[in-house]
Phi, psi and omega in degrees: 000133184278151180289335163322302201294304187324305165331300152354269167302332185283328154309318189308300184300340194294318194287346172268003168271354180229030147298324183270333162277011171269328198289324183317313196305343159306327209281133158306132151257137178295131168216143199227082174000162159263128174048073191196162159312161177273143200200117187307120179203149186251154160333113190083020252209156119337133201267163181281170205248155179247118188245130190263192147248056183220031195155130150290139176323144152234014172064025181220031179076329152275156161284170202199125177256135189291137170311111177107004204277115187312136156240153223251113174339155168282147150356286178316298186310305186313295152343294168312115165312146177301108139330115185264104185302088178273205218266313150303007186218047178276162137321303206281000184282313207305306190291332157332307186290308194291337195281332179075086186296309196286323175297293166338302174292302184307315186300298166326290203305300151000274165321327192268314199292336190293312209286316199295303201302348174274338138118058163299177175260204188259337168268353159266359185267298240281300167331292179305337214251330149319321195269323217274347171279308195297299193318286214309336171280313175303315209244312156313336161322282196330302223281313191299340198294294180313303188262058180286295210281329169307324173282333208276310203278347166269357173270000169252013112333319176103025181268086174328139186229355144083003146285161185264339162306291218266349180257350157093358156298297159294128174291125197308328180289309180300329174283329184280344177270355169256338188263340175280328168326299186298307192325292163336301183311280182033266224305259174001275193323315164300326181292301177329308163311296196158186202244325186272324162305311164317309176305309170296326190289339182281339201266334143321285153326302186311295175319306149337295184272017146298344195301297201315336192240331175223151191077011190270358181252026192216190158289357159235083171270335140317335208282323197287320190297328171270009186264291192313328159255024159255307161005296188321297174302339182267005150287309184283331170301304159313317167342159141172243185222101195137166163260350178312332199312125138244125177264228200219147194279145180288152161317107179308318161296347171286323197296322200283310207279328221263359191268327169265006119332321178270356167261352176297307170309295161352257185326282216293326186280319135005280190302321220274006215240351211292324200277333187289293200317320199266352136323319175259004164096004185288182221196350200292125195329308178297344182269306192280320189328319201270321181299339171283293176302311174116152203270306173316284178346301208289323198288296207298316183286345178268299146006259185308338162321277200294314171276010161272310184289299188307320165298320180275017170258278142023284204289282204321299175290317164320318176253347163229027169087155169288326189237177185272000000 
């Protein structure tokens, strides 16, 4: 065989053995990036622009998210219902709540009927019945704000203590930003009574909230309560309308009735708290009183307290008056 023909045949064979990687050389190989789609790509190859359904190629390998396009939550999240904001879990229900409401009204109310039955005008109960709301939120602020870490440490007992300070729906900055505010109202309002009613009643309040921080653990944890409502009367005797108002100094015995009334209060604002207190180590004349008596005795006996002093506050003011 002459070396041409050889030559020949030995091309034939290299092309038909190397027909089949060429033919090959087309075919995709799967490759699949991290965290990325699986994607038709050749050995070497540049990488392709990739299209989701949240975003267009941008022929550089990033994606470009389309307008308006939802974007889509982890699992946990999607999973989770929305929280809905009622209404009870408003600022302003929180701060309400937080005001010791029920007290507040009854004290108020209390106060405008003493102002009326002294033959106040009509615009003077409303007045009385405004500043004695507002003081009365001012001292309830206060008081859930001093045991916020005591309410706080029985609800991760798992005792509900039913404030919103201590379960942490209200925030603390927000009750000290309603109460220097109210305070702020306060002032005015009491001065309107007249500037010496006005005086007793801040000076009432003041004592309240000392009440809150010191003598509340001991035996005389009454004291703030009969000095702040012996107050009272020389709030409503001094009263009127204006700050010029001078009335007349009360009756000593209204002052004497209206102070144990307010210790009478004590005890009944108490009881409910005796078992939380005597937990945290407090000592306040109603806890010793109920460790001795039984927590039932003491309710019946503070009871029969109050509605005795309110009948001789009645009998009293009926036959000499609130003021001399």
């Amino acid at each position: 065989m002459s070396p041409s023909l050889r030559r020949r045949r030995s091309r034939a064979t290299a092309g038909h053995e190397s027909a089949p990687s060429r033919a090959a050389a087309p075919t995709a190989t799967l490759s699949k990036p991290s965290g990325g789609p699986v994607t038709d790509a050749a050995p070497g190859a540049a990488p392709a622009a990739v299209a989701t359904s949240t975003g267009t190629p941008t022929g550089t390998g990033r994606t470009t998210r389309a307008p308006g396009t939802a974007t889509e939550l982890p699992a946990a999240d999607a999973a989770r219902p929305p929280r809905r904001r009622t209404l009870s879990r408003t600022t302003p229900v929180l701060l309400l709540r937080a005001a010791h409401p029920r007290l507040g009204v009854l004290v108020a109310a209390g106060m405008a009927a003493a102002a009326a039955l002294s033959g106040r005008s009509g615009r003077e109960l409303l007045l009385v019945l405004a500043t004695v709301l507002v003081g009365q939120a001012v001292l309830g602020w206060h008081n859930d704000l001093v045991d916020r870490a005591d309410d706080a440490a029985r609800e991760q007992d798992g005792r509900s203590s039913g404030k919103p300070l201590a379960d942490g729906t209200l925030d603390p900055g927000t009750a000290w930003f309603a109460l220097i505010c109210a305070v702020l109202l306060l002032v005015p309002l009491s001065v309107q009574n007249g500037v010496t009613a006005g005086a007793f009643y801040l000076m009432s309040v003041a004592v309240g909230v000392v009440g809150n921080v010191v003598l509340r653990g001991g035996w005389f944890s009454g004291v703030p309560w009969a000095v702040a409502w012996g107050l009272y009367p020389f709030f409503l005797s001094y009263g009127g309308w204006g700050g010029h108002t001078q009335g007349d100094p009360p009756q000593p015995v209204m002052v004497v009735l209206a102070a144990l009334l307010g210790l009478g209060v004590h005890v009944l604002t108490s009881l409910p708290g005796l078992v939380a207190d005597h937990e945290q180590g407090r000592r306040h004349l109603p806890l010793r009183i109920a460790l001795r008596t039984g927590a039932t005795r003491l309710l019946v006996i503070a009871v029969a307290w109050t509605v005795l002093v309110l009948a001789g506050l009645l009998v009293v003011g009926h036959a000499v008056g609130l003021g001399r």
